[in-house]
VOPAGU-2260 file (C-alpha; in pm, 1 decimal, decimal comma):
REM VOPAGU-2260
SITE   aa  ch    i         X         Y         Z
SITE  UNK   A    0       0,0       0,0       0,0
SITE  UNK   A    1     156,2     352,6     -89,1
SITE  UNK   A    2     159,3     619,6     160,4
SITE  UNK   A    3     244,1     891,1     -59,9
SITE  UNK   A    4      -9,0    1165,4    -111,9
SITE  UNK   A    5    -166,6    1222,5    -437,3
SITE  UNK   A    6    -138,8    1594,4    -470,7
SITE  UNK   A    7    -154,3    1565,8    -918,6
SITE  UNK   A    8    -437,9    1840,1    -970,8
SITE  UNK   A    9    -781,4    1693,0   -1033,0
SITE  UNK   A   10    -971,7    1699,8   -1371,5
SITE  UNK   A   11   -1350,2    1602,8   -1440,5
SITE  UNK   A   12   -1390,3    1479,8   -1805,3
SITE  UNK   A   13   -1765,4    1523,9   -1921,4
SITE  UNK   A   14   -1884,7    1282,7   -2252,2
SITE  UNK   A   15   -2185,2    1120,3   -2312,5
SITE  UNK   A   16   -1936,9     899,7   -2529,8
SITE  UNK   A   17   -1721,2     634,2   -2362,2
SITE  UNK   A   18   -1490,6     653,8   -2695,8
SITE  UNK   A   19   -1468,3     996,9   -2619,4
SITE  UNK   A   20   -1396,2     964,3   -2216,7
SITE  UNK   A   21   -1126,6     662,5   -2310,9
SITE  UNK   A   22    -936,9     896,1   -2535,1
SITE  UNK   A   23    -915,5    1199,2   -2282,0
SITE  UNK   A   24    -838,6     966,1   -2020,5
SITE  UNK   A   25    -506,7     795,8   -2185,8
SITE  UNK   A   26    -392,5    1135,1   -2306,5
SITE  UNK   A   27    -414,9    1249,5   -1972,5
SITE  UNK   A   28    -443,5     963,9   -1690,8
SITE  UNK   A   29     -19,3     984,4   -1621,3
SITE  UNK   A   30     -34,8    1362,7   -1498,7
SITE  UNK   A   31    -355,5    1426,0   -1364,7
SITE  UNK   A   32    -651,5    1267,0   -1107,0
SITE  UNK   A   33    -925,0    1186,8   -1306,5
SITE  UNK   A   34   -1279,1    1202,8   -1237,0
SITE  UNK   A   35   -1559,7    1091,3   -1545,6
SITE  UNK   A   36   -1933,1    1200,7   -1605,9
SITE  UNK   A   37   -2163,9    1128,0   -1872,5
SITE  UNK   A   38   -2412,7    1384,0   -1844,2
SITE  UNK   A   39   -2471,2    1711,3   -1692,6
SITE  UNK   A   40   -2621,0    1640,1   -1381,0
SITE  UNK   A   41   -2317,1    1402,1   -1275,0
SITE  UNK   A   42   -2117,4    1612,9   -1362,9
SITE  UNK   A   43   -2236,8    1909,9   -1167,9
SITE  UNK   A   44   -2259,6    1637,4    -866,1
SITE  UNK   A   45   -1911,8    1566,6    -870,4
SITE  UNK   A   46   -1780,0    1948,3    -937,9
SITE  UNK   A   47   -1937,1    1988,1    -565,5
SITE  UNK   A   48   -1783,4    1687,9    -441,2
SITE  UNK   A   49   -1472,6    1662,2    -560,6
SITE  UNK   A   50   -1388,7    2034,4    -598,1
SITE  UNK   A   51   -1173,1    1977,5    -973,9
SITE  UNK   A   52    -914,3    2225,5   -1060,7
SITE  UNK   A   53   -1067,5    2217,8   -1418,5
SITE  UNK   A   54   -1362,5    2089,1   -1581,8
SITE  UNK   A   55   -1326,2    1967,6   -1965,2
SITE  UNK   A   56   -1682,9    1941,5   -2116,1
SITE  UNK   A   57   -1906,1    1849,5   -2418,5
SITE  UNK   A   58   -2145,6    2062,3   -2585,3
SITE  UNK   A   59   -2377,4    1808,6   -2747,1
SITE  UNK   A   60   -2528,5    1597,6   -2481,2
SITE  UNK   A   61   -2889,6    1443,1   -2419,6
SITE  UNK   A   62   -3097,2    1608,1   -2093,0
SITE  UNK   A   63   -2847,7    1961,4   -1988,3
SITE  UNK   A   64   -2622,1    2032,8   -2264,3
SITE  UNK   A   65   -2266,1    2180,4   -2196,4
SITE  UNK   A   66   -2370,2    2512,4   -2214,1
SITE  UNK   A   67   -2626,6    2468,0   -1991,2
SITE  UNK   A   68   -2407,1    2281,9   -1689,2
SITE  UNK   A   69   -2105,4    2529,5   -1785,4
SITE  UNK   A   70   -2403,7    2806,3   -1652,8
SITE  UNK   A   71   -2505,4    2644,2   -1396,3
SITE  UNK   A   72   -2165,7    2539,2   -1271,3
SITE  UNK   A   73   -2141,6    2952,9   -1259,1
SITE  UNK   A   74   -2433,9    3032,6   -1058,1
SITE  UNK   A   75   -2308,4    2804,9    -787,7
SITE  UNK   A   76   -2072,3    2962,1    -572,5
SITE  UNK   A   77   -1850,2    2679,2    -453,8
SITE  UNK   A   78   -1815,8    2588,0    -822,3
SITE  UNK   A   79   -1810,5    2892,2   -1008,4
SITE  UNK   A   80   -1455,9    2988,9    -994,5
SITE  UNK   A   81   -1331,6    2641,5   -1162,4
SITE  UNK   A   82   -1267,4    2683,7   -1491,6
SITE  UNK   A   83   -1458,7    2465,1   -1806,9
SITE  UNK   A   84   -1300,8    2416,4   -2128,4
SITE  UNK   A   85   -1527,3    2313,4   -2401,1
SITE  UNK   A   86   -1425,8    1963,7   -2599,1
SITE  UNK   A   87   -1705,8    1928,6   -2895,6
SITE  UNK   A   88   -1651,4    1925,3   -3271,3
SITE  UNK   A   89   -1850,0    2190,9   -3289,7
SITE  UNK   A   90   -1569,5    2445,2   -3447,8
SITE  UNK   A   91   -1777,5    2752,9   -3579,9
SITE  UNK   A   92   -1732,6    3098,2   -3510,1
SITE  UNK   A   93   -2041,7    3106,4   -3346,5
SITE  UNK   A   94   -2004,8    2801,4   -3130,4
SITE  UNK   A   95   -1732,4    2924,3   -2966,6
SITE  UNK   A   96   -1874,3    3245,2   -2897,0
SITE  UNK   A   97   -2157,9    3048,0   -2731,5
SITE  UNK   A   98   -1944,5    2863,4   -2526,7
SITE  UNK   A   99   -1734,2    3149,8   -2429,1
SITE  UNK   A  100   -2060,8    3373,9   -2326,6
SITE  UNK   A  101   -2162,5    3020,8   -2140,1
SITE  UNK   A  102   -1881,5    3106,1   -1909,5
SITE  UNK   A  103   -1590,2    2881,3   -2035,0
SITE  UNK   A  104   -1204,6    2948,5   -2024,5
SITE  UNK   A  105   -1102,8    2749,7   -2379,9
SITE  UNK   A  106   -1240,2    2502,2   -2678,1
SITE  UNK   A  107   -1058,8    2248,5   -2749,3
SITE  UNK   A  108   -1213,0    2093,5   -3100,3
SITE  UNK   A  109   -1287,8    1719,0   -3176,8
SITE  UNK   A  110   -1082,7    1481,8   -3299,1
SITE  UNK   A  111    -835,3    1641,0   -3048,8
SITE  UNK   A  112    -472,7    1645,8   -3078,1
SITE  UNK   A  113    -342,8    1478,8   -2733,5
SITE  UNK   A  114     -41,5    1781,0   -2774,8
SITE  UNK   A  115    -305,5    2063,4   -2778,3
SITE  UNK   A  116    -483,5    1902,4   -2481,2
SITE  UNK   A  117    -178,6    1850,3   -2251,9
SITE  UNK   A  118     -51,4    2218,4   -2382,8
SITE  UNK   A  119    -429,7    2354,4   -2312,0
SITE  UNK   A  120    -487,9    2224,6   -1969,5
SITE  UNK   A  121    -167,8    2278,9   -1844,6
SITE  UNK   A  122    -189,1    2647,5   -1920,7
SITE  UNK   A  123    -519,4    2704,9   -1733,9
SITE  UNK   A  124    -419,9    2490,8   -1483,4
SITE  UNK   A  125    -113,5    2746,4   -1436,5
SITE  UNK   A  126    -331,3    3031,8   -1409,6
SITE  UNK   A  127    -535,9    2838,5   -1167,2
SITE  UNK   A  128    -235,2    2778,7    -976,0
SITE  UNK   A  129    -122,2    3185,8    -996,0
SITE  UNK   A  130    -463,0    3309,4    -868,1
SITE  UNK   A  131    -446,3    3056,0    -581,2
SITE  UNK   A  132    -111,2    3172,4    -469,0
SITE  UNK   A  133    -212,0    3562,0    -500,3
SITE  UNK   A  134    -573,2    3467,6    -255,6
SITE  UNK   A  135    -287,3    3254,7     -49,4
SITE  UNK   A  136     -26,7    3555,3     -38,9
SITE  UNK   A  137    -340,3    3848,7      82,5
SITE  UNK   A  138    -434,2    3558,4     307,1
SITE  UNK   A  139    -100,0    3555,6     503,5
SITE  UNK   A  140     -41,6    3883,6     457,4
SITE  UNK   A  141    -403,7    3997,9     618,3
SITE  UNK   A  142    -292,7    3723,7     896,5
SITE  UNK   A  143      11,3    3919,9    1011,0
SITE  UNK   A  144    -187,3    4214,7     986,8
SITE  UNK   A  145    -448,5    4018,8    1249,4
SITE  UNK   A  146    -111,4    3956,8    1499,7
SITE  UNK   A  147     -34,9    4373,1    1500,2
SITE  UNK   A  148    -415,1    4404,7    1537,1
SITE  UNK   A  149    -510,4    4141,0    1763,9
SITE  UNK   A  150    -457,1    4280,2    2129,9
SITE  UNK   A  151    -627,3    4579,0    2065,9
SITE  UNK   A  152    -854,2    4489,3    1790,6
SITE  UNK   A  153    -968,3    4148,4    1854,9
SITE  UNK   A  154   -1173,8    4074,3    1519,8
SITE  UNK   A  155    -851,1    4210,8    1238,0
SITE  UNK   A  156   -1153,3    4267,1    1084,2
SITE  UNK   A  157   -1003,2    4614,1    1106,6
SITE  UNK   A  158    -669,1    4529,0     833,4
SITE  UNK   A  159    -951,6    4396,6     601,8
SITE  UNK   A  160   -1174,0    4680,8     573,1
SITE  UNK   A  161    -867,0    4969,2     556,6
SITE  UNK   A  162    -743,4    4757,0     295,5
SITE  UNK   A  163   -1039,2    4788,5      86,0
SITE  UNK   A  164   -1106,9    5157,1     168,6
SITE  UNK   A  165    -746,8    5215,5      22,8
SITE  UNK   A  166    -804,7    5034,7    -299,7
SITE  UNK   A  167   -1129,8    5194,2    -349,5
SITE  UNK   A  168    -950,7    5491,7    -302,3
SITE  UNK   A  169    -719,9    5427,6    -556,8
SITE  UNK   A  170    -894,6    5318,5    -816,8
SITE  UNK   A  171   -1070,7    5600,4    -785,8
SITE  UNK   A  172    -728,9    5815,5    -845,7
SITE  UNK   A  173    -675,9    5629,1   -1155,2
SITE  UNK   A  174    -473,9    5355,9   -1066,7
SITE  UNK   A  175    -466,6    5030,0   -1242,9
SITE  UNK   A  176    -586,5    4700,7   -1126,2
SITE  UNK   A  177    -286,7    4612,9   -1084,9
SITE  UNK   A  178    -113,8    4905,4    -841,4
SITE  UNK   A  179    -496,5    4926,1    -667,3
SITE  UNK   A  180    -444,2    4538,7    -603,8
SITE  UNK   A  181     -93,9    4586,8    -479,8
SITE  UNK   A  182    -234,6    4883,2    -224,7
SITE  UNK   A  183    -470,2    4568,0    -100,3
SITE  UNK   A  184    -231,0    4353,0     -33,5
SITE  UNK   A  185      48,6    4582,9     107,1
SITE  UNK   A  186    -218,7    4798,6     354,9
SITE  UNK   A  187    -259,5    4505,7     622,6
SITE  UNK   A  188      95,5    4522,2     717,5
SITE  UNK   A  189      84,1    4867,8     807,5
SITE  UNK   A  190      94,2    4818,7    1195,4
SITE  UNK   A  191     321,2    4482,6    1160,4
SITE  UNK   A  192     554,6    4732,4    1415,1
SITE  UNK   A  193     311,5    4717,3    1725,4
SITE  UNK   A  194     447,7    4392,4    1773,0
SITE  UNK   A  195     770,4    4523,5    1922,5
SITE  UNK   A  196     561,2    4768,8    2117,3
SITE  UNK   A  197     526,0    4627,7    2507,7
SITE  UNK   A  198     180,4    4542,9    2651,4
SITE  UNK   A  199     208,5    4770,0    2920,4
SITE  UNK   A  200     184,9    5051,2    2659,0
SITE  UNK   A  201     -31,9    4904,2    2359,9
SITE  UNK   A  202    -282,1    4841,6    2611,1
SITE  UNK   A  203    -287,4    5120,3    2830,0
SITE  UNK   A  204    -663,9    5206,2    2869,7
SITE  UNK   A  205    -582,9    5623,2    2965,0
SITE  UNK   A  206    -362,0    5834,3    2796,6
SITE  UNK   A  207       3,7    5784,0    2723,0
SITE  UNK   A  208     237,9    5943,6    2896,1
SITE  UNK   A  209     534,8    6180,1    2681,2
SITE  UNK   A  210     793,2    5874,0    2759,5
SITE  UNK   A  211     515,9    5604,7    2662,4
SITE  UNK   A  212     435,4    5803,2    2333,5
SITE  UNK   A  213     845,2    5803,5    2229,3
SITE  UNK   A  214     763,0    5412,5    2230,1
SITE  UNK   A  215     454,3    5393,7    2047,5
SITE  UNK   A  216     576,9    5624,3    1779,0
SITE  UNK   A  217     855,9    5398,7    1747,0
SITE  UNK   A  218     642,9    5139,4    1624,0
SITE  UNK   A  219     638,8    5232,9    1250,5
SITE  UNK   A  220    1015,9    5197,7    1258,5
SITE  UNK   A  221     986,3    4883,7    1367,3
SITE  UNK   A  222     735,7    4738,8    1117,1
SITE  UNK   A  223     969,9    4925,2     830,5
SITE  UNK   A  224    1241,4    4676,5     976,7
SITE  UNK   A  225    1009,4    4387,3    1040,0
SITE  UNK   A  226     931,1    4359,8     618,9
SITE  UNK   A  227    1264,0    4494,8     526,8
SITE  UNK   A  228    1443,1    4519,3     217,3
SITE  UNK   A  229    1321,4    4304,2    -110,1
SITE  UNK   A  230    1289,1    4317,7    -448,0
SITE  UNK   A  231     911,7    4287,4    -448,1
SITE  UNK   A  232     741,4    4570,8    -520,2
SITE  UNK   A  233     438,3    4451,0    -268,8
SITE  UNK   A  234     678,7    4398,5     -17,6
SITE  UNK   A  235     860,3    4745,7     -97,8
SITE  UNK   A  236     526,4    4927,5    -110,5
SITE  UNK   A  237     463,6    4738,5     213,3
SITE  UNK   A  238     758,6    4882,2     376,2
SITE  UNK   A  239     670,3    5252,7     284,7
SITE  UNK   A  240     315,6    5206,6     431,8
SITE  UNK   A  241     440,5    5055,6     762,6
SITE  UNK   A  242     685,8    5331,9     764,7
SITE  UNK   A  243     530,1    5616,7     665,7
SITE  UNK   A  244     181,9    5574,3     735,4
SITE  UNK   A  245     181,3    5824,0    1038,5
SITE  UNK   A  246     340,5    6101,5     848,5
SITE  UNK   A  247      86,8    6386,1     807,4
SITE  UNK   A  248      87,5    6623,9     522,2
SITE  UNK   A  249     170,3    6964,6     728,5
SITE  UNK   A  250     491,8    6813,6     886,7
SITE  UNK   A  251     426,6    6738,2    1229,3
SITE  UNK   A  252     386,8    6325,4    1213,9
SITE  UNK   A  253     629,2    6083,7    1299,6
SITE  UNK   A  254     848,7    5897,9    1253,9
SITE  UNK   A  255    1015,3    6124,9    1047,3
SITE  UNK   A  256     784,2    6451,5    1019,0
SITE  UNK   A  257     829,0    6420,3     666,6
SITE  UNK   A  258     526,2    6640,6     468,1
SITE  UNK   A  259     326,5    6725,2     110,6
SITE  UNK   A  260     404,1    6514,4    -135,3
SITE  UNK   A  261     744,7    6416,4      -0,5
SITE  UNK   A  262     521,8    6144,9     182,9
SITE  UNK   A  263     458,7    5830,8     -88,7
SITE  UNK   A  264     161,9    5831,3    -252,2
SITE  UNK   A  265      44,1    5513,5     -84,5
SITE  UNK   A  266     158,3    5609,9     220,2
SITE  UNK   A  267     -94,4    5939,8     235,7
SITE  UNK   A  268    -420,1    5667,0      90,4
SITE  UNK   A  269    -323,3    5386,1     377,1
SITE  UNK   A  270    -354,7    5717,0     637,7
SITE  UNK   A  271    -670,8    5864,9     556,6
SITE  UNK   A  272    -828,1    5466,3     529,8
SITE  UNK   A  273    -669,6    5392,9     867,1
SITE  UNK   A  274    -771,1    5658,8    1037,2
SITE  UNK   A  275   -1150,9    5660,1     880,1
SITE  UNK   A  276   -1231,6    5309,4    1036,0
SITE  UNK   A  277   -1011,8    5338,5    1319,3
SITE  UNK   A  278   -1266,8    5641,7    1452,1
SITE  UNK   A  279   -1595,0    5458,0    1288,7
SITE  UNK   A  280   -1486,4    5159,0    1504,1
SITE  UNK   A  281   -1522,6    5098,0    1877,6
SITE  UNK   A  282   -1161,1    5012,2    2049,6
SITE  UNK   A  283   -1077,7    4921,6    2445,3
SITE  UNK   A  284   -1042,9    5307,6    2476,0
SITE  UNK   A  285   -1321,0    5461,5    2320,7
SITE  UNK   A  286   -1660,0    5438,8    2134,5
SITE  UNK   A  287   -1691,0    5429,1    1767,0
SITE  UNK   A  288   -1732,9    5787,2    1677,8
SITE  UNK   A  289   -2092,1    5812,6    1353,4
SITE  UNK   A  290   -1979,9    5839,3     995,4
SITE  UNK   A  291   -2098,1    6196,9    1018,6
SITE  UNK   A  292   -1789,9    6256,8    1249,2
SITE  UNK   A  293   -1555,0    6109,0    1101,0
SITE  UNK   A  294   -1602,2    6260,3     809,1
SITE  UNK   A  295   -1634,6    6618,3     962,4
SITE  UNK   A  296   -1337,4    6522,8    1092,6
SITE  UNK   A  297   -1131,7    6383,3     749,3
SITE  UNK   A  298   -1286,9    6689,5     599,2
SITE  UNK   A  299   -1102,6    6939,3     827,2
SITE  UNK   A  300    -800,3    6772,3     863,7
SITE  UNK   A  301    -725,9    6816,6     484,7
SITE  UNK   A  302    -406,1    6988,0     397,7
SITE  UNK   A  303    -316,6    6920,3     809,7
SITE  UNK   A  304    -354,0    6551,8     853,8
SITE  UNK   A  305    -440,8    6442,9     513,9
SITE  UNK   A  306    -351,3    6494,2     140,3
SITE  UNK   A  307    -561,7    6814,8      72,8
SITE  UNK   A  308    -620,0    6646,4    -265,3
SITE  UNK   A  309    -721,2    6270,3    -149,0
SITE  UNK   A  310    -968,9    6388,5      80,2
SITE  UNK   A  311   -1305,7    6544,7    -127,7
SITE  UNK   A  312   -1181,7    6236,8    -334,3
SITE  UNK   A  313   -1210,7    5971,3     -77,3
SITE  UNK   A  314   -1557,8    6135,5     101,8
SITE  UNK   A  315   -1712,9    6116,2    -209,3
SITE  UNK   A  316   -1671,6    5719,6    -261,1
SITE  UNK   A  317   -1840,8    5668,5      86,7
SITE  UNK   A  318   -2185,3    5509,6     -56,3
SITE  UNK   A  319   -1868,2    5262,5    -198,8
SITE  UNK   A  320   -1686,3    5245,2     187,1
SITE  UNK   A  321   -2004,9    5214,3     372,0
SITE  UNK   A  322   -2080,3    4919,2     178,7
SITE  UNK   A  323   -1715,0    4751,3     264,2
SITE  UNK   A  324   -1762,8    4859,8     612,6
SITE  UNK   A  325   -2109,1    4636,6     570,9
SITE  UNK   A  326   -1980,6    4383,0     453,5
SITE  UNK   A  327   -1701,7    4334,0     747,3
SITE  UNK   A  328   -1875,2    4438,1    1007,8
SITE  UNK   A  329   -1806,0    4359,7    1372,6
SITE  UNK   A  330   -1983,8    4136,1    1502,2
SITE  UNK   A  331   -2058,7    4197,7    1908,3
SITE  UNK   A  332   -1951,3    3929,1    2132,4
């Protein structure tokens, strides 16, 4: 009995043809876990229970056709995100475009070519791959966000919703997908520092004292240390936030009472996010202040606290950051 693992990614092959199933399965049995259906409704069964990394499906079947399981595949949630690629020998223009509008990834035409099927489903299975490591990546990231957050936020809830707020925000500057992405996944680490920040202090339920502040405004330092130096630009953008993300635009924030538009971009986005849910948000110390108030309060810190620019830009997406706030909401113990 082997007590290796069988980690090959997983493949359900759907043909109301056994000729057609036996061919797919000896071009592809050596590489991949294989899983067969012969119509629609098995194979929709089995994309639930088996969870496939990729679905390869006819078109021309009796009861639900392929375009009709690729659509309902879709509408299901736990399913929806695993990519179908058509296998029929129906080749026209307008076949495909069905398929495609169906929801699927690829056609792959009948007779197949066992090269163009390896070469095919290895490719989407690579992109499958890439987006799972980018949701595992925010995942971790959003995790050591959590351990800054924890003590004194208990939820983390906190790194999510900033997060969001600051890609919003972006996008809404003009950013691409990409850089607004890159602002999600680089936010959460902004208060990786309060780690090194003692108890004592983090937790203090009254106000710091001038000795106890020197500490906790040390603690954007520290997370600027904590990610360090790499040649990723999330973890370089990262770094900035951590470091600079209590820098205000008049001068007088810290670490460095850098000001304007000497503090990075990102930097001056992740501040005026943070600071929005950190005051719409109840903490140890204090109540959650309405949205009313914080926004009064964004609003007149503009060219003080905040980019002068950023803010009338950022207050007016708040029908678009109420709804994130919504949908990560704390939930009382």
């Amino acid at each position: 009995m082997s007590h290796l693992l069988d980690d090959r990614p997983k493949i359900l092959v759907v043909d109301d043809e056994a000729a057609n199933l036996q061919v797919l399965k000896q071009i592809l049995q050596e590489d991949y876990r294989l899983f067969f259906a012969k119509d629609g409704i098995k194979a929709f069964e089995l994309a639930i229970s088996e969870k496939p990394n990729l679905i390869l499906l006819d078109v021309m079947m009796p009861g639900m056709t392929g375009h009709e399981t690729c659509r309902k595949l879709r509408s299901e949630p736990s399913t929806s995100r695993i990519p179908v690629i058509f296998v029929t020998a129906m080749a026209e223009e307008e076949d495909e475009a069905d398929g495609f509008e169906a929801g699927a990834v690829d056609y792959i035409t009948k007779p197949v070519s066992p090269a163009i099927v390896k070469a095919r489903v290895k490719t989407h299975l690579s992109l499958v791959r890439n987006d799972e490591l980018k949701e595992t990546r925010l995942q971790i990231i959003q995790r050591l966000g959590l351990a800054a957050e924890y003590k004194d936020n208990e939820t983390g809830l906190h790194v999510i919703r900033m997060s969001h707020y600051s890609q919003t925000l972006a996008k809404a500057l003009g950013h691409s997908e990409d850089t607004a992405e890159k602002i999600l996944h680089a936010s959460p680490m902004h208060d990786i520092g309060k780690i090194g920040i003692p108890d004592s202090i983090l937790l203090k339920p009254g106000k710091l004292d001038p000795e106890e502040w020197d500490i906790m405004k040390t603690h954007p330092t520290i997370g600027a240390e904590i990610i360090g130096d790499h040649d990723s630009s999330l973890l370089q953008m990262a770094k900035s936030i951590a470091l600079n993300h209590h820098e205000k635009w008049d001068g007088s924030g810290y670490p460095n009472g850098i000001k304007g538009d000497t503090i990075p971009l990102e930097a001056r986005i992740v501040t005026i996010a943070d600071v929005f849910d950190a005051l719409t948000t109840e903490r140890p110390y204090k109540k959650a202040w309405s949205i009313e108030d914080a926004v009064n309060h964004i609003r007149k810190g503009a060219g003080s606290h905040f980019d002068p620019g950023l803010v009338p830009i950022f207050l007016n997406l708040m029908p678009d950051l109420l709804a994130i706030r919504e949908r990560w909401a704390e939930t009382p113990a």
